[in-house]
N, C-alpha and C positions, 0 to 999 in steps of 0.2 A: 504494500500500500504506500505509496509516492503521492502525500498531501502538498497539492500545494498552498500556499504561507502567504499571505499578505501582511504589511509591515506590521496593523497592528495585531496581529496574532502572532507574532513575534515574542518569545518570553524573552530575548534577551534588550528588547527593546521595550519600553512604557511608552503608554500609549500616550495619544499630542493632547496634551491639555484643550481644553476650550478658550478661546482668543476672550480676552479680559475685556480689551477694547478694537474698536474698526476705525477705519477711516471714514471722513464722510460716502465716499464714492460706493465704500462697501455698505456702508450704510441703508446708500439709498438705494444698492441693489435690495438688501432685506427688506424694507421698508414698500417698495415697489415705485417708488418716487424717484423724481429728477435730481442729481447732486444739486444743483442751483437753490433746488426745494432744503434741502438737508441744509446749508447754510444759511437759509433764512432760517430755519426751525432754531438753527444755532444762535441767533438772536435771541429767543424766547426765554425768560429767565426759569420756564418750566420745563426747561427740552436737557436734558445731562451731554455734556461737554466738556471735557478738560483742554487745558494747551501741555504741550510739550518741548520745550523751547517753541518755534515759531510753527509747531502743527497741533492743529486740533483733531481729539479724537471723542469717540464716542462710546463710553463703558455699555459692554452687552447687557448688564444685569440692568442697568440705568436705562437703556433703552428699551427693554424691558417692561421695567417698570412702568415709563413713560407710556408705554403701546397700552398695558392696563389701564392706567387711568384714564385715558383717549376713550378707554371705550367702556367707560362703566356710565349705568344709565341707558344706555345706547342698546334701545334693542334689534334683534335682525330681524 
């Protein structure tokens, strides 16, 4: 039997963490939105954003977050 192994089924390898933070660009792919849109939202003092030196990002849990509260209330 000759299984084959993808990286994270690898024991000598741990598996990739989850991205803490995105760029806007990747952002507004998850989000389904325009980057243009994602740096206006970066205005919003309710939208989560950091700088790091001269780039901003955007914390997953924080965006997150942010996607909940968007939508509470809000029925489908």
């Amino acid at each position: 039997m000759n299984e084959e192994r993808t990286e994270s089924q690898d024991p000598r390898k741990g598996a990739m963490p989850e991205r803490m933070a995105l760029s806007p660009q990747e952002a507004a792919e998850v989000l389904g939105v325009s980057r243009p849109t994602v740096y206006e939202l970066m205005h919003r003092a309710d939208f989560p954003s950091f700088a790091v030196g001269s780039r901003r990002l955007i914390p997953t849990e924080g965006l997150r977050e942010w996607v909940r509260n968007q939508t509470k209330g809000v029925s489908a």
